[in-house]
Legacy VTK file of the C-alpha trace (Angstrom):
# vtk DataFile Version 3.0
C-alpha trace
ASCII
DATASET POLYDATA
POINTS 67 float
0.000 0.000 0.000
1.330 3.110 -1.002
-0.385 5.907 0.970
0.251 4.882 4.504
0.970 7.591 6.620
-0.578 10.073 4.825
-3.663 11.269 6.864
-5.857 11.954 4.107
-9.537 13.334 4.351
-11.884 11.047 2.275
-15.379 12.076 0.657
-16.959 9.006 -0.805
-20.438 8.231 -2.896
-21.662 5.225 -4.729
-24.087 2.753 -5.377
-22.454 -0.098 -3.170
-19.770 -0.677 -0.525
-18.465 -3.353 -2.623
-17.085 -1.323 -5.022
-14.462 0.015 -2.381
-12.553 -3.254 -2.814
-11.161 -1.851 -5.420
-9.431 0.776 -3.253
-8.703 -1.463 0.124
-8.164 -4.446 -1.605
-10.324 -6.002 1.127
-14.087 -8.206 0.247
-16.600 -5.236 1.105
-20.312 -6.171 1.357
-23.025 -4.978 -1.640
-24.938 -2.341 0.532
-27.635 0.247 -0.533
-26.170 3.350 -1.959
-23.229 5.358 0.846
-22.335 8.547 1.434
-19.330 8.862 4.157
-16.936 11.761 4.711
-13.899 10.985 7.450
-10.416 10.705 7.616
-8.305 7.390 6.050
-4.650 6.615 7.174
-3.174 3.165 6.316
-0.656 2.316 9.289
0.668 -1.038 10.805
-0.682 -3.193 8.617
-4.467 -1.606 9.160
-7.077 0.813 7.290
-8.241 3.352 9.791
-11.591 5.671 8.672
-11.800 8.110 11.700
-14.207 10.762 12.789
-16.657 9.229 10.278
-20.265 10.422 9.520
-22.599 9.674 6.791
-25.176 7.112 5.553
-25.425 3.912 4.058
-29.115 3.277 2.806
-31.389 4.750 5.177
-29.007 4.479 7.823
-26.757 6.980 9.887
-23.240 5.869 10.403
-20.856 7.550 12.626
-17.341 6.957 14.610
-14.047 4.987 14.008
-13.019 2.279 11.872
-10.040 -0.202 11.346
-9.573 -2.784 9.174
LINES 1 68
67 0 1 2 3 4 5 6 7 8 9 10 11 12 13 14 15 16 17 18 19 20 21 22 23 24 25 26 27 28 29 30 31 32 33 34 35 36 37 38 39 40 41 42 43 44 45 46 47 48 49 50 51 52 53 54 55 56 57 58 59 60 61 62 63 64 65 66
């Protein structure tokens, strides 16, 4: 992975999670259509999506991630 370290902000919108694999290179579920906005840092072997808010389908997501 090429971007670790670099703390960037991340604005996302689609018609499915899934087609996110692309990006993590990780099996993400189909889902209704997303909007999330949050931070992204790839450290230690981990994704983390921080101070993240948005919705996927009809419902609100909000908090920390790792992966």
């Amino acid at each position: 992975m090429g971007f670790g370290g670099s703390g960037m902000t991340l604005d996302c919108a689609g018609v499915s999670l899934s087609d996110l694999g692309a990006l993590t290179a990780l099996p993400l579920p189909s889902t209704a259509r997303y909007r999330l906005h949050g931070r992204l840092d790839y450290a230690g072997g981990a994704f983390r999506f921080t101070q993240v808010a948005g919705t996927v389908g009809e419902s609100d997501l909000a908090g920390d991630f790792e992966v």
